[in-house]
C-alpha positions, -999 to +999 in steps of 0.1 A: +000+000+000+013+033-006+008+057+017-001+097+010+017+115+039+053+105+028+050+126-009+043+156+015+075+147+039+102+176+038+084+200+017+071+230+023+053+240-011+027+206-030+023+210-065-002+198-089+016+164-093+025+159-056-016+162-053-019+136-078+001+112-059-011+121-029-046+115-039-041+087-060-024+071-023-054+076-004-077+063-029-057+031-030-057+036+009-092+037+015-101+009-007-075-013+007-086-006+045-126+001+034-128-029+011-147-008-004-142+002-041-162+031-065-199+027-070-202+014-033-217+046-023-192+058-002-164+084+002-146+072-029-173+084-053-164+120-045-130+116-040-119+092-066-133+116-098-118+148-080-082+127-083-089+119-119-096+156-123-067+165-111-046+144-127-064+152-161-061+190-149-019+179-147-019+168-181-037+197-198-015+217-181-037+239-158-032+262-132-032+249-096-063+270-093-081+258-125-075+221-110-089+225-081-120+237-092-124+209-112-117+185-088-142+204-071-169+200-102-161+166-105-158+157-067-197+178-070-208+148-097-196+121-080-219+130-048-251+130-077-238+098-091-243+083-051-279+090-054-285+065-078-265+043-054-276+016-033-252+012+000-233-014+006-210-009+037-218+002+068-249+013+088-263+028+058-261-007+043-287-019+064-311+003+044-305-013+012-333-001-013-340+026+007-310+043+004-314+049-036-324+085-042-300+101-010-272+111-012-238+095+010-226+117+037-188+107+036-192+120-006-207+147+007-181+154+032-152+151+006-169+174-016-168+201+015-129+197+015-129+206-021-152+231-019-132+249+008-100+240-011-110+252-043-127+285-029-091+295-008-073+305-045 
């Protein structure tokens, strides 16, 4: 498992490809740990399309601030997606059915961070 705290050892400034590795880390991280992988309605559906944003933000070339904005966007259209989603891990797992047509709070809570990311450039 590669871990996302040790691309951010020693340095004082992240660019846009230190964020890519970093992000790409904990997305490996969280599946590894969660068992959980994208379309399980969970965290991942936010935060996985935000990555891929960035790192498609990398190769285009855009500024810092144009990628995180559309991690942002995407990170925004992941947390739709879960809506459509039936849960599969924890408590809100035991809903099953019931759970299509809401959206999942730990999405919701990674599209916060890059909200409030994207909004401090």
């Amino acid at each position: 498992m590669v871990k996302s705290a040790p691309k951010a050892k020693g340095k004082s400034e992240l660019n846009l490809t230190d964020l890519v590795e970093m992000g790409k880390a904990a997305v490996d991280g969280v599946m590894q740990r969660g068992g959980s992988k994208i379309g399980d309605k969970t965290m991942l559906d936010a935060l996985a399309p935000a990555i891929n944003a960035l790192e498609q933000s990398l190769s285009e070339n855009k500024t810092l601030a144009e990628a995180q904005q559309a991690a942002y966007q995407a990170s925004i259209e992941g947390v739709e997606k879960t809506k459509t989603l039936k849960s599969v891990h924890g408590r809100a797992a035991y809903y099953n059915e019931q759970s299509i047509g809401k959206q999942d709070p730990g999405a919701t809570a990674v599209m916060y961070i890059f909200r409030g990311i994207a909004k401090s450039f």
